[in-house]
C-alpha positions in Angstrom: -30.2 -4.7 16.5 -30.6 -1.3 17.7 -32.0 1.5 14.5 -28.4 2.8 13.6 -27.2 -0.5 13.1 -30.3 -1.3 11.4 -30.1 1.4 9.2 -26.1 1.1 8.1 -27.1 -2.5 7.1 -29.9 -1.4 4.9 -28.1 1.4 3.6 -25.1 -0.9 2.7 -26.9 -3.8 1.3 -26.2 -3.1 -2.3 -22.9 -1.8 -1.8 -22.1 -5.1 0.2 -23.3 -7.2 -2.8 -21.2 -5.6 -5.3 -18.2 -6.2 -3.0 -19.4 -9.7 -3.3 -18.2 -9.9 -6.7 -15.0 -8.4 -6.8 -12.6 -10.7 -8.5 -10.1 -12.4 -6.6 -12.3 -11.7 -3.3 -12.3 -14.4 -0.9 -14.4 -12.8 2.2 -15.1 -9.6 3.9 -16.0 -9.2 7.4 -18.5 -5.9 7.8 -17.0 -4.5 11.4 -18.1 -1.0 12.7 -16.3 1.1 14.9 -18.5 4.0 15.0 -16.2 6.4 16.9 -13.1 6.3 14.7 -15.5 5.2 11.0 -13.0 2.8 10.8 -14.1 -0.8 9.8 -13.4 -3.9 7.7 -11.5 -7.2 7.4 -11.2 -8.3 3.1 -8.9 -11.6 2.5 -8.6 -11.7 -1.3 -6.5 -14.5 -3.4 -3.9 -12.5 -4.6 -2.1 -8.8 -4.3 -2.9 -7.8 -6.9 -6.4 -7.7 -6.7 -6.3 -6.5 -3.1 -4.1 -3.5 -4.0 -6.3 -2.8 -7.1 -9.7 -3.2 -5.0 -7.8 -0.8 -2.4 -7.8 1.8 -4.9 -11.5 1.1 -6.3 -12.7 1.7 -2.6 -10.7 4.1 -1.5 -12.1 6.9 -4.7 -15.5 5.0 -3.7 -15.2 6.1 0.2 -14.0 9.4 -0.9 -16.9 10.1 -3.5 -19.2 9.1 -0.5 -17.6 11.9 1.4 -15.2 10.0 3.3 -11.7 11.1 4.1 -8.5 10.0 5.5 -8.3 6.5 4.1 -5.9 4.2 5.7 -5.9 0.7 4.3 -3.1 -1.7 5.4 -2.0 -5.2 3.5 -0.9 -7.7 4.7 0.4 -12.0 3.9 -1.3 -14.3 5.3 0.8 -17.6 7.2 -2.0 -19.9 5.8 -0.5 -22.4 8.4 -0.8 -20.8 11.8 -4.4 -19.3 10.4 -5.2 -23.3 9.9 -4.2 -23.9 13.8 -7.0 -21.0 14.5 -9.8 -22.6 12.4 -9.2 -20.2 9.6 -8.2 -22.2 6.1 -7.7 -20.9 2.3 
């Protein structure tokens, strides 16, 4: 792991946890695209917690001096995931 990466990872440890526990919250995947700050695959259990954890982050991204925020949602077609390995 080269020292950048190495240094997000430590630096985002506790913010990682308390994503951890975000209710309805299935999984997050941490990606990095380091060119474009973009980043970040969440499945949650419901809408509603995914629209209301969209807003939580998005003020937390911006207090962090982050701007431009784009989240996207999305349904997921549990059944094709399944064919893919992925299940709910």
């Amino acid at each position: 792991m080269n020292s950048n990466k190495e240094k997000f990872t430590e630096t985002m440890t506790d913010l990682a946890h308390d994503i951890a526990n975000e209710e309805g919250l299935i999984w997050k995947i941490w990606t990095e695209n380091e060119e474009t700050k973009e980043g970040g695959v969440y499945v949650f259990d419901n809408i509603n917690d995914a629209n209301r954890y969209a807003t939580k982050h998005t003020k937390r991204l911006e207090a962090f001096g982050f701007s431009n925020i784009r989240t996207k949602i999305f349904e997921i077609n549990e059944a094709l995931s399944a064919i893919n390995k992925i299940t709910f």
